[in-house]
Structures are given as structure tokens and as C-alpha cells.
C-alpha positions as CSV (number, residue, x, y, z in Angstrom):
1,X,9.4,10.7,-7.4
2,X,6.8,8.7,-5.6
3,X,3.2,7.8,-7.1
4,X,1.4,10.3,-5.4
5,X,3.6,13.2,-6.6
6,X,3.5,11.4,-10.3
7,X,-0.1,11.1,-10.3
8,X,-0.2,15.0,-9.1
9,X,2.2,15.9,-12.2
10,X,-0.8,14.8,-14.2
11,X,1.7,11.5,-15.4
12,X,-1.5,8.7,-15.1
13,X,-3.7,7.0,-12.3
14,X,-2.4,5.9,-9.1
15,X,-3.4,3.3,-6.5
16,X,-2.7,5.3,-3.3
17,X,-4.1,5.2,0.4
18,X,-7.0,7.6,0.8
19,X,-5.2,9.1,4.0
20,X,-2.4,10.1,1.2
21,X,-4.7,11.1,-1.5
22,X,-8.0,12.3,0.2
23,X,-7.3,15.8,1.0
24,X,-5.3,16.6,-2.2
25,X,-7.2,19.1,-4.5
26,X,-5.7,18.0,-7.5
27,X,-6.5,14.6,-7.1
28,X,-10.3,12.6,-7.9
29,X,-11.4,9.4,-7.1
30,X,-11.7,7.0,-9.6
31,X,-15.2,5.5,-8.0
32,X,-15.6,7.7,-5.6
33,X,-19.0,5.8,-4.1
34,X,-16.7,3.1,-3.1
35,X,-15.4,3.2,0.7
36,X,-12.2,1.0,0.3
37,X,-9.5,2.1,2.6
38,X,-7.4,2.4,-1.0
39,X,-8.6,3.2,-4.3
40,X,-7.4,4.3,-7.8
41,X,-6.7,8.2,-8.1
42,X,-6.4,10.8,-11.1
43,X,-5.5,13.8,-12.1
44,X,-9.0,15.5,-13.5
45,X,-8.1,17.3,-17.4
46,X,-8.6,21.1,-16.7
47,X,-11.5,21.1,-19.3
């Protein structure tokens, strides 16, 4: 399993590229104002 399909299984935060994690719906920025060319991912709780 890589970090990008753990972070999608909702199994923590991720440092990932933003070309790997950008355009994935079930991932959010951690700080998304920042422009870094990698930043910290999550999966968002449903509620």
C-alpha cells in the first residue's frame, strides 16, 4: 500500500506531492493557503 492510497483509506495524514494528491476528492489540504510544491494531506471525517 503506498501513502496516498493509506491516506485515502482514511488511515492518517500524508506528506504527498500535490500533482499526486491535488485532484483527489477524498483528499484536503492541510494549509491549503500555502503554495509548496508538497504539503501535508487528509482524509476530511464525513461529519
Amino acid at each position: 500500500m503506498t501513502t496516498r492510497q493509506a491516506a485515502l483509506a482514511g488511515m492518517g495524514i500524508a506528506m504527498l506531492s500535490c500533482f499526486l494528491a491535488g485532484h483527489e476528492s477524498g483528499l484536503e489540504p492541510m494549509w491549503p493557503e500555502r503554495t509548496d510544491p508538497v504539503d501535508m494531506w487528509r482524509v476530511p471525517h464525513p461529519d
